[in-house]
N, C-alpha and C positions, 0 to 999 in steps of 0.2 A: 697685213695685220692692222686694226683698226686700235688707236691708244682710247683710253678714256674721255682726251678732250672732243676725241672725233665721232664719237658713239651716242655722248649725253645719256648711256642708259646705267643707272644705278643698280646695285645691286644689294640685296638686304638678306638677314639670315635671322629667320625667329626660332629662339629657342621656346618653343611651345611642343606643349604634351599634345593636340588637337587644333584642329585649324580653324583662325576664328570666324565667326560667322558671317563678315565682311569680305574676308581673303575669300572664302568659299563661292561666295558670290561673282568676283572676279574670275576663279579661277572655272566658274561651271561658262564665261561667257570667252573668254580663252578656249578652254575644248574645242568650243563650236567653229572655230578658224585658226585651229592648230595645224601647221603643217604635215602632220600626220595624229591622226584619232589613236587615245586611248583609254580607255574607258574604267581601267583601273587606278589611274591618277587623277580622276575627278573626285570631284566632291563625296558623290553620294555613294561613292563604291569605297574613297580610300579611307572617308571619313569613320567610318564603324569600325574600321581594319584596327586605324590607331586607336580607338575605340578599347577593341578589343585584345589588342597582342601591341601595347606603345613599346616602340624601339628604344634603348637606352642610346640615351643623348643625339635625339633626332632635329633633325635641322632643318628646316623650311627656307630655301632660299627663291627668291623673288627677282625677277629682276622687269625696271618698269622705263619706257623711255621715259625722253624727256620733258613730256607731257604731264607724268604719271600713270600712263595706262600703261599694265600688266600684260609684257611680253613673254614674260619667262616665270614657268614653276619646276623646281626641280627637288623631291620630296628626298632629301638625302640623310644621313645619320651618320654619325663621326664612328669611322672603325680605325680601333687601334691594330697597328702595327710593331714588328719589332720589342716589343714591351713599353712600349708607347712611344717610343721614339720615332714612330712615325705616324701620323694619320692624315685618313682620308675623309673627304666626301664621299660617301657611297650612294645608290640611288635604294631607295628603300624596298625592298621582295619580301614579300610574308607568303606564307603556305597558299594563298588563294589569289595570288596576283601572277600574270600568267603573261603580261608584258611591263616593261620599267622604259617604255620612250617619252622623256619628257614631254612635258604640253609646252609647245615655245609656237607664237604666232607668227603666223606671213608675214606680214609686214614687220619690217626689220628682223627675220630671224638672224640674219649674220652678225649682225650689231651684238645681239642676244646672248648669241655664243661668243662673239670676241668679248664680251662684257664679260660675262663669267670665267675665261682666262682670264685675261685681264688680272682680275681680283682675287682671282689665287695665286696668280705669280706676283701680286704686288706684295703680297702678307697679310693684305689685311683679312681673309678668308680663316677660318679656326683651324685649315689642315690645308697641308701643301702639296695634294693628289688627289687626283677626280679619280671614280671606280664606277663603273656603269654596266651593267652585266642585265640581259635578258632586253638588251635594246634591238629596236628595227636595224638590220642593216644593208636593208636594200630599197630605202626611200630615200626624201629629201632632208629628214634629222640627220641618217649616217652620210650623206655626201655632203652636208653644210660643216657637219667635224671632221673630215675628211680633210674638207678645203682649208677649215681653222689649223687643223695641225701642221697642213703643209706649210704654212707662211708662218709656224713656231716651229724651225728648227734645234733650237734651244731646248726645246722639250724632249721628255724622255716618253715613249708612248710604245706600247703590246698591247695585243688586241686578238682575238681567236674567232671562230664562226663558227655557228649549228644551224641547222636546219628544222622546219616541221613542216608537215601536210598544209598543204593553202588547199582552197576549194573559190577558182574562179570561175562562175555561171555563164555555162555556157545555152546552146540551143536545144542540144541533147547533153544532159547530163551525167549518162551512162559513158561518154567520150573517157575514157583511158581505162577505163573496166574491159577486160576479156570476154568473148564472148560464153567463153564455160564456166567464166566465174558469174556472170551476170546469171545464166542461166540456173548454175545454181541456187541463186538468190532467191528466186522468182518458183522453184521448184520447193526451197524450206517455204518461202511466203504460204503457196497451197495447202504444202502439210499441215503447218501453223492452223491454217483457215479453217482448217477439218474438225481439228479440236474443238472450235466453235467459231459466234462473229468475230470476226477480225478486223481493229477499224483503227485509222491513224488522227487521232487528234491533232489540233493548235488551237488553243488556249486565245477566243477572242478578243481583241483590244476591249477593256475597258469590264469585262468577267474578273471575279474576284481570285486571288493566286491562293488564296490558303490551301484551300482542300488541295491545289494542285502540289503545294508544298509539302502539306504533310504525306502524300501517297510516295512523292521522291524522297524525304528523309527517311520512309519505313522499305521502301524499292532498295534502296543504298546500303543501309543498315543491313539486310537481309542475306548479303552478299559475303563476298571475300573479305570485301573494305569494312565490312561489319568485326567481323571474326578479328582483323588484323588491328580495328581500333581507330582505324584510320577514315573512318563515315566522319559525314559531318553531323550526325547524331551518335558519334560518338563522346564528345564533349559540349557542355554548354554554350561555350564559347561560340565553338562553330558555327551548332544548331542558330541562336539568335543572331551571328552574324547574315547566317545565311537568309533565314525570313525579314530579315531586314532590306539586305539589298534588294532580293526580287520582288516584293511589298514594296519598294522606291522606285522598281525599276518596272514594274508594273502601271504604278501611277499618272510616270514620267512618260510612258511608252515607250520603255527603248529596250524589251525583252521581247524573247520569244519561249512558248513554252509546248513541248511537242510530247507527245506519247504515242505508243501503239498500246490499245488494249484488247484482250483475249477475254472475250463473253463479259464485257465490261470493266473489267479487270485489268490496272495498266502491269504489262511486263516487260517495257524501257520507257524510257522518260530522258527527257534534254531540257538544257536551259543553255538560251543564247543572247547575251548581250549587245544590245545594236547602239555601234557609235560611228558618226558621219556616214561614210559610204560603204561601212563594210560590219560585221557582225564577229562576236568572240566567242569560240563555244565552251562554257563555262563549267559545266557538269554534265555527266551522263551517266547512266544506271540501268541497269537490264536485271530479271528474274535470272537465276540463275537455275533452276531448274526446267528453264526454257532454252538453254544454253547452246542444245544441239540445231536449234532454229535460228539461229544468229539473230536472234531478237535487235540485239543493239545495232547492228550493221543493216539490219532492214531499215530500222528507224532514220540512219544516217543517210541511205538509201532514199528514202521520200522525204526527210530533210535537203536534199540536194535541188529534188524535184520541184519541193514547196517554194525554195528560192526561186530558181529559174522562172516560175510559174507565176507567183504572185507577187515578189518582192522586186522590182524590177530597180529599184533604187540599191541594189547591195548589190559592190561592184567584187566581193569579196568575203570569203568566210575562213576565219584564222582559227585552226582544230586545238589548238594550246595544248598541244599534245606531245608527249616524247619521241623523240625521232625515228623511234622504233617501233613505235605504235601498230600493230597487226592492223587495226580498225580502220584508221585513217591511210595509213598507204600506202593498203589495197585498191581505195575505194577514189582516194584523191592524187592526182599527178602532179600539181604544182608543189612548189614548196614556196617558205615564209624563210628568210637568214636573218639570223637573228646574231646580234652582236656582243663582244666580251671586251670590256676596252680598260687599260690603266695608264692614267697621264698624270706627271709626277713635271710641273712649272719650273719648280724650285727646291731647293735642300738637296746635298748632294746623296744621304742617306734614303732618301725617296726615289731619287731617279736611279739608284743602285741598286732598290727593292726592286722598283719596275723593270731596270732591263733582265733579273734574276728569274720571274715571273715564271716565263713559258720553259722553261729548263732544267 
């Protein structure tokens, strides 16, 4: 375990409703040599978020060597416990965030994380338990808190694990697909085709996203997720969140936008957000009256292809999907573990919360 005098890395906690325009900037050049990518705690994804749905009493903590450069962002918000007699750091999850592993950089990440212990077991932190939930737990973030907690014995720490569909590019993509399922694939594809043209878009770099946006909020809407309320043109909120990041995320280059359309007419649509080496798949949407042609799972289908094919830089595509997903794991073999963690420094009320946790 590393003390404070041995670290030199500080640690800050803004209470701000949005992140200011300076931090933002730091934290978009952090991303880029994060020891692992995520693309929902950058700037231009988490910024609109708080934007649009601010967490009560959210807490931006920082932490920067001794330089001053920005090693650490961890976008957390005070949850009460016990009737308040307990709180935590949480890491902040809204409906459209679909990982929560902090941005912490290579160099000195250890320092990073012993810094941020540190400072909640010293008190000076506004709550005396870390809560982290929908984190990587099979990179370099979950083995570097791994290693902090083992040299804090003192601490009280539970922790659980899930799973989802990973999609690593391989040579042949079709690799973990059956052969009577593929064949079926390729048998609705024909059907599909008879109907009329049959043609699979991707949306080229530097083509404008609107039109592609408004045919997926009215594709979306059209559906189940319509009926249930739960589209992202279901509510304002959503709707403008949503043309906001892909309109950034378009600009920026770091999406993808794929469709299959029938006589010109798209009946699935995806959108994929590309951060460092690997890509997130962030929404998908099928005709539902095409339903018996597995429109979405063809689409997922030539999304596989279109990576191996032309993306040669995406070592990875993370389905952000539930672990039960029909769609995904049918069609994908890997999986992504994803982590649940509660660490409780100090207050004996807190480590008594957390060993209660899983039980």
């Amino acid at each position: 375990m590393l003390s404070p005098n041995d670290t030199r890395h500080s640690v800050t906690a803004l209470d701000a409703s949005r992140i200011p325009a300076a931090l933002a900037e730091e934290i978009a050049a952090l991303a880029q040599e994060a020891i692992e990518p995520n693309a929902f705690y950058e700037p231009w994804l988490l910024g609109p978020a708080l934007e649009a749905w601010p967490p009560h009493g959210l807490c931006l903590v920082v932490v920067r060597d001794g330089a001053g450069a920005l090693t650490g962002f961890f976008p957390f918000y005070i949850q009460r416990h016990l009737r308040g007699l307990v709180r935590s750091l949480r890491l902040w999850r809204h409906l459209y965030c679909f990982l929560c592993t902090p941005l912490v950089a290579r160099r000195g990440a250890r320092e990073t994380l012993a810094a941020l212990a540190d400072w909640v077991e010293s008190g000076r932190a506004p709550a005396n338990m870390i809560e982290m939930d929908w984190v990587g737990a099979d990179g370099p973030f979950a083995q570097l808190l791994d290693a902090e907690i083992l040299v804090r014995p003192h601490w009280t720490t539970e922790s659980a694990l899930r799973e989802r569909a990973l999609f690593k590019p391989r040579s042949n993509p079709e690799v973990g697909i059956s052969s009577d399922h593929m064949k079926k694939l390729r048998r609705l594809e024909r059907k599909l085709g008879e109907l009329g043209p049959l043609e699979y878009r991707v949306l080229a770099e530097g083509d404008p996203a609107a039109d592609w946006i408004d045919h997926f909020l009215r594709l979306e809407a059209s559906g189940w997720k319509g009926r249930g309320g739960s589209a992202l043109a279901s509510d304002a909120a959503s709707t403008e969140y949503f043309r906001r990041i892909v309109d950034e995320a378009a600009r920026r280059r770091r999406v993808q936008l794929l469709s299959l359309e029938l006589a010109g007419r798209p009946i699935a649509m995806k959108c994929n957000f590309l951060a460092g080496d690997g890509a997130f798949i962030f929404k998908v949407a099928y005709d539902e009256d095409y339903s018996k042609y597995s429109p979405g799972m063809l689409l997922e289908l030539f999304n596989s292809q279109h990576v191996v094919e032309a993306c040669p830089e995406l070592a990875w595509v993370d389905s952000c999907a539930n672990p039960d997903s029909p769609l995904f794991s049918r069609l994908w073999t890997d999986r992504r573990r994803l982590g649940r963690y509660r660490l409780a420094g100090r207050g004996l009320l807190a480590r008594t919360f957390v060993k209660k946790w899983n039980r």
